[in-house]
N, C-alpha and C positions, 0 to 999 in steps of 0.2 A: 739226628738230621730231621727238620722239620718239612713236611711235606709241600710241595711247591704245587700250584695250579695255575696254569698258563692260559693266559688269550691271546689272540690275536686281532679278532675285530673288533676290540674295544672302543668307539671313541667320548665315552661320555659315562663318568662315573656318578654314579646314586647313591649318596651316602644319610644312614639313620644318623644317630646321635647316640644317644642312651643305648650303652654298649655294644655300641661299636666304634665310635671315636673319642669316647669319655665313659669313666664309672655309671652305673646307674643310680649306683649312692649318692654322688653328687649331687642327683637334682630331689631326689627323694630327702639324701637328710643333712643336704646343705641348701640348696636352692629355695625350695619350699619354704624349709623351718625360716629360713632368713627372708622370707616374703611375710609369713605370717606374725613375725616379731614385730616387723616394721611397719604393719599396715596402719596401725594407728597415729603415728608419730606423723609419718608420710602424708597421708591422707588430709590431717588436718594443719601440714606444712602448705600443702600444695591446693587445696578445695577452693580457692578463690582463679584456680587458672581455671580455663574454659574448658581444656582437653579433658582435666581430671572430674570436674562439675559433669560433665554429660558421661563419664564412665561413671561415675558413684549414679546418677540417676538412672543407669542403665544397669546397673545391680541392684537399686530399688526394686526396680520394674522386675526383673529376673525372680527376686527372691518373695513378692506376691504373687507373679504363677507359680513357684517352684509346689510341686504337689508331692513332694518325699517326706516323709514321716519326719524326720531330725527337723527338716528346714520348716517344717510348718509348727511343729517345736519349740522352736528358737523364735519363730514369730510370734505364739501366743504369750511368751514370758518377756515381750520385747517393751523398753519402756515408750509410752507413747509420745511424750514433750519431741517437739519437732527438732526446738535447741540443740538436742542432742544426736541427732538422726545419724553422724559418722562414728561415733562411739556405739550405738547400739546396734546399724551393719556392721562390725568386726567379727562377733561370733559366728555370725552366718557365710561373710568371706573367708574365716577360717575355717569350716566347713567343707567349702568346697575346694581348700587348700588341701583338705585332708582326704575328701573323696577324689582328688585332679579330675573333677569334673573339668569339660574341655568347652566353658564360657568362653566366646572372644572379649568380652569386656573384661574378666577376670586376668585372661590371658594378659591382655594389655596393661592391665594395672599392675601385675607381677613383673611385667618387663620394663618397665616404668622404676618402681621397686629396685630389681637389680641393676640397671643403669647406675643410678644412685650409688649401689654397695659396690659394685665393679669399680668406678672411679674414684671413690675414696678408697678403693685398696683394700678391701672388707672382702670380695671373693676374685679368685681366681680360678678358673677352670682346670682340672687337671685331664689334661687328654691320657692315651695310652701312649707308653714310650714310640712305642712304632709309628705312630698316625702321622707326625709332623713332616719327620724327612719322607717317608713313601708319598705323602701326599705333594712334594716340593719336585721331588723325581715325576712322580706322573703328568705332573702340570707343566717342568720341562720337557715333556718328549711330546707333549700334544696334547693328552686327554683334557677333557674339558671336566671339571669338579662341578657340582652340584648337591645339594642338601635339600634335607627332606623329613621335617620334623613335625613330630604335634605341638612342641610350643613354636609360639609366634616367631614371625622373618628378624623382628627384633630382639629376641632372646637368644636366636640362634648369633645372629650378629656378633651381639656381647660377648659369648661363650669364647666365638674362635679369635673375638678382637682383645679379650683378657685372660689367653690362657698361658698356661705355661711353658708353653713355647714363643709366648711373644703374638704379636696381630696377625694372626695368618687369615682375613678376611681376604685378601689379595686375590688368596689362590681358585676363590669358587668364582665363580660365573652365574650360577640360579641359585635360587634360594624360593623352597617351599613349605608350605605351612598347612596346616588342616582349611585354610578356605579355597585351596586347589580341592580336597576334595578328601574324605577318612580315606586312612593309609591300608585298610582292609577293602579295598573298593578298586577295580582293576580299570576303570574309568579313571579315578585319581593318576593312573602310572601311563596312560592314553595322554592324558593332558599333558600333561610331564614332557610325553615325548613329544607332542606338538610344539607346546612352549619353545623346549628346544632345538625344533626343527632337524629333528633324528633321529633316524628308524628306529624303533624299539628293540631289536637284534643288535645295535650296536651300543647298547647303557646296559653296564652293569650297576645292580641293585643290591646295596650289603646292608642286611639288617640284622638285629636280634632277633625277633618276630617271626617263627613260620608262618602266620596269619597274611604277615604282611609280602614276606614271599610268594605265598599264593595267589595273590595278588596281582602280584608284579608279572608274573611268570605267566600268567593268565593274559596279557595286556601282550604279549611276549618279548617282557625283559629278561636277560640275561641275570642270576640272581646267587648270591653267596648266605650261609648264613655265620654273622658272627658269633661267637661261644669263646667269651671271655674269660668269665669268671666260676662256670662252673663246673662242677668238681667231677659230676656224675651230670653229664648234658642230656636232654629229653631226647628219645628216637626221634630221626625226621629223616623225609628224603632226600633235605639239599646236604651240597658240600658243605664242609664248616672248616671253617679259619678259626686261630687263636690271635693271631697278629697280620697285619698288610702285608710284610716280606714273607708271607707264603703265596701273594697274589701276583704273578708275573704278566703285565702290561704291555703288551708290542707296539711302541708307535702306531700308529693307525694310519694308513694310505701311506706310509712306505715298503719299499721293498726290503726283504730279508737279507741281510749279508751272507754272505754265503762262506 
């Protein structure tokens, strides 16, 4: 019998991503790898639209301050002919593919990227069995859904409009990204609850991340951690869930039957 945890004043759920409503394999060694296959194909499909012209100039620009040892690296072995200037950024966006450094232009052009592979049929997101119906029950009975990710509002998008349960973009209501604010930063989970116009006692917060718990818990959200996949979990002192049907939901601002 798996252990059940119950609320009752819940009205607004805070949800991570990367395990907790999907593998974290997923975005590490499918997400990624199929961003940095495509960069170049992409890149020089798309370099004459405007949106993609001022992202490539904005990773220019990035990758002459970047003062990291690789990236400065990759620029002195870089060829100089200007002709070529989106072939020889590749090495260096695949770089920062491999360190997930957290560029918003990067971001963007990754989301960008997967759009692409999502509608041709090339990724699907695989949630956790549990996520889809829990999450359809909760948004029945009232709770309000909300997300809350390092990659971008349009990545997230993607994810839950191509997963394998079908478009469940429906069911959220907010959608957050790192320019709310880094998700170890108890301001970021403040804003959150302004945004949403609701008290921080009443959003539960489900992460991976005890960093990010502390966080949240600090701002004083209500906060779960998830522990999906592993075998032998790290000590902490939040509750931890394997699945949502251990997380019992009470309508919010009704009465109890009795």
């Amino acid at each position: 019998m798996i252990n059940t945890i119950e609320y009752r004043n819940i009205s607004h759920v805070l949800l991570d991503i990367e395990g907790t409503t999907c593998p974290v394999s997923f975005v590490a060694q499918t997400l990624f790898p199929y961003a940095s296959q495509e960069l170049l194909i992409y890149l020089q499909a798309h370099k004459s639209d405007p949106g993609i012209a001022g992202l490539i100039e904005e990773l220019e620009k990035l990758w002459q301050e970047d003062t990291n040892q690789e990236a400065r690296q990759l620029r002195q072995t870089r060829k100089p002919s200007p002709a070529d200037c989106i072939e020889a950024l590749i090495p260096y966006l695949q770089y920062l593919i491999r360190a997930d450094r957290k560029a918003t232009a990067l971001k963007d052009l990754q989301g960008k990227i997967w759009e692409s592979g999502y509608s041709k049929g090339e990724l699907i997101a695989p949630l956790f069995e549990d996520v889809p119906g829990r999450l359809s029950e909760w948004k029945e009975q009232g709770q309000c859904l909300a997300v809350y990710s390092s990659g971008s509002i349009a990545a997230q998008k993607l994810l839950y409009g191509y997963s394998n349960a079908g478009d469940l973009r429906a069911l959220f209501s907010h959608w957050f990204d790192t320019r709310t604010g880094l998700k170890q930063s108890p301001e970021s989970y403040s804003l959150i609850g302004r945004h949403m116009q609701c008290d921080p006692r009443n959003i539960l917060f489900i992460s991976d991340s005890a960093s990010e718990l502390d966080a949240a818990q600090q701002a004083g959200l209500q906060v779960l951690l998830s522990q999906r996949d592993e075998i032998h979990p790290p000590q902490s002192p939040y509750q931890a869930i394997r699945s949502f049907h251990q997380v019992l939901l009470h309508p919010f601002g009704r009465p109890l039957s009795s």
